[in-house]
N, C-alpha and C positions, 0 to 999 in steps of 0.2 A: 497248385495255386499258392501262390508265398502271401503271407501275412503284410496286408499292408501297412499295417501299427507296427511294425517295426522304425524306432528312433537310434539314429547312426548318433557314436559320438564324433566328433569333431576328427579325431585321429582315425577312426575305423574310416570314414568318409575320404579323406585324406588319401590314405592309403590305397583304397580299392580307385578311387582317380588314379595313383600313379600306376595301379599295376595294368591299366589297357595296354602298355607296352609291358613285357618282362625286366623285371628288376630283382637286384639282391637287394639283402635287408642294406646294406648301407646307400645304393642307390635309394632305394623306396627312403630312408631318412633326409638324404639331401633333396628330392625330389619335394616330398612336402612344406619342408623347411622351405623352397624355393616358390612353391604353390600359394606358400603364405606369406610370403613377403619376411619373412624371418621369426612370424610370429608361433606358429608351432614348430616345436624341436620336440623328437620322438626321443627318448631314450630308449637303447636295447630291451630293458625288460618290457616298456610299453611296445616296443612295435613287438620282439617275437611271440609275447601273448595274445596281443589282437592276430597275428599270423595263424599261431594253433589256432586260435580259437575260429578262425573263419577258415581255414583248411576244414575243420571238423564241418561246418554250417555247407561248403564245398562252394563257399562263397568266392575261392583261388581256389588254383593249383601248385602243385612244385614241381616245376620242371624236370624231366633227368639231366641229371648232373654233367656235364662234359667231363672228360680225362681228364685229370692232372690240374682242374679247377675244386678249390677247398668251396666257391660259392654256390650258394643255392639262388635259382631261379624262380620268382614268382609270378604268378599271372593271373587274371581276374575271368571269372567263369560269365559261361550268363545266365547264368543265378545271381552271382554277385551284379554283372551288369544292372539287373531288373531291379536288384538291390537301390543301388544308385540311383536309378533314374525314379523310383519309389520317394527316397528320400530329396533327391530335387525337387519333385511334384510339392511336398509335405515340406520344405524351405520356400520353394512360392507362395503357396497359401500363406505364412505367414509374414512374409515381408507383404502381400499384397494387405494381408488383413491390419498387420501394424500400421499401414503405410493410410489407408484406410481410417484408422481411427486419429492419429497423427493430423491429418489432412482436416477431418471434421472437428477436431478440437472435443475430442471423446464424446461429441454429441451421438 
């Protein structure tokens, strides 16, 4: 059973969206740059730490590498999946609750 008080940052979120298909880290950077309308840009040390770090959680995988390719391939488990669809649940809730008090004028 995964924790469902797990809180994604914006880029770990990001991330595990692009990797439902396989991507290198330079795919997965324009991939989210593109998700966000240009408003996040990963820098390398940001994305390959969030990469270890959700390798280790087995939140992805890495591909085996093909011949004569220097890239690495990433991909999104379903752990990671459950991840995601966790924190979409938990970004409804709060656009419905903001939207909610917005609406009633914080009555």
């Amino acid at each position: 059973m995964l924790n469902d008080n797990i809180v994604l940052t914006e880029a770990v979120y990001y991330i595990l969206l692009s990797l439902h298909l396989p991507l290198h880290g330079y795919g997965i950077m324009q991939q989210v740059e593109e998700m966000s309308n240009g408003r996040v840009k990963l820098a390398a040390g940001t994305l390959y730490g969030a990469i270890s770090t959700m390798l280790e959680k087995k939140w992805i995988v890495a591909l085996p590498e093909e011949k004569n390719s220097r890239k690495k391939e990433y991909e999104i488990t379903s752990t990671g999946k459950e991840i995601v669809k966790n924190e979409l649940n938990r970004l409804r809730e709060l656009l419905a609750n903001g939207e909610k008090i917005i609406k009633e004028g914080g009555k």
